[in-house]
N, C-alpha and C positions, 0 to 999 in steps of 0.2 A: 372367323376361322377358329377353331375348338383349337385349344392345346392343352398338354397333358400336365398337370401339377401334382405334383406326389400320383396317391394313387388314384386319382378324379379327372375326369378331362373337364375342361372351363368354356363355356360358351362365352363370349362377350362380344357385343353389337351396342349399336347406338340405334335406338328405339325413342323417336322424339324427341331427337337433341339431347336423352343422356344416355349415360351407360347404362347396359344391362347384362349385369353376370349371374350365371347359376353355373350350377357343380350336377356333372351326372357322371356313371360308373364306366360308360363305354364313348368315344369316340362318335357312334354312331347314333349315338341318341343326343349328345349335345350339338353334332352337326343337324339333325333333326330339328330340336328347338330354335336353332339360327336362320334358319329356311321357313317357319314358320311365322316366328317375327318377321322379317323380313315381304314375305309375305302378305303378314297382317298390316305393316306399315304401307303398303303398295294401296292394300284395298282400303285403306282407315278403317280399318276393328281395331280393337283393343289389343293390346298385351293377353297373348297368349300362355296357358297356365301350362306350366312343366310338366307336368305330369297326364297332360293331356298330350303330348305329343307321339307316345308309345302307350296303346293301350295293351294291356294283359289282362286276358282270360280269366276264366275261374280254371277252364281245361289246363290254359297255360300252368298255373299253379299248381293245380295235381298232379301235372305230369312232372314238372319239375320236384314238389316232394317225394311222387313215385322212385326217380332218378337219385334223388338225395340219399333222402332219410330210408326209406322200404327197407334196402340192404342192412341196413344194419339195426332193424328193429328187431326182436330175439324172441318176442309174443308174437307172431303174426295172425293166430286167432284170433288172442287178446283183441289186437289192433286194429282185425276185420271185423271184428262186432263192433266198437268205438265209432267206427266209419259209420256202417251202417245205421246207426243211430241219428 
């Protein structure tokens, strides 16, 4: 079960007899990795990689600096030629 430590939520399972903790930013992705483990442990795969459990786009990412940064860039020429390159 994931809980919150400061500002990180904490995954932690027993994975082959030991512990295994990692650190991610949402609830939802550490519940994610525990489900997965858990999972892998069922089928015998290995220890599944963190950052394999949510994957992100490239779309993802643009749209999110679209979202972010865009608003408050002050050249948006500038910044649209930059892109396009």
């Amino acid at each position: 079960m994931a809980r919150q430590r400061g500002p990180v939520w904490q995954a932690d399972i027993l994975y082959d007899k030991q512990r295994q903790r990692k650190s991610f930013p949402t609830q939802q992705e550490a519940e994610a990795w525990e489900e997965a483990v858990r999972k892998a442990e069922v089928n015998g795969l290995p220890l599944p990689d963190p950052s394999q459990t949510q994957k992100a786009t490239l779309r993802d990412s643009v749209d999110q600096y679209f979202e972010s940064i865009w608003p408050y860039v002050k050249r948006k020429d500038y910044a649209r030629e930059q892109i396009a390159m």
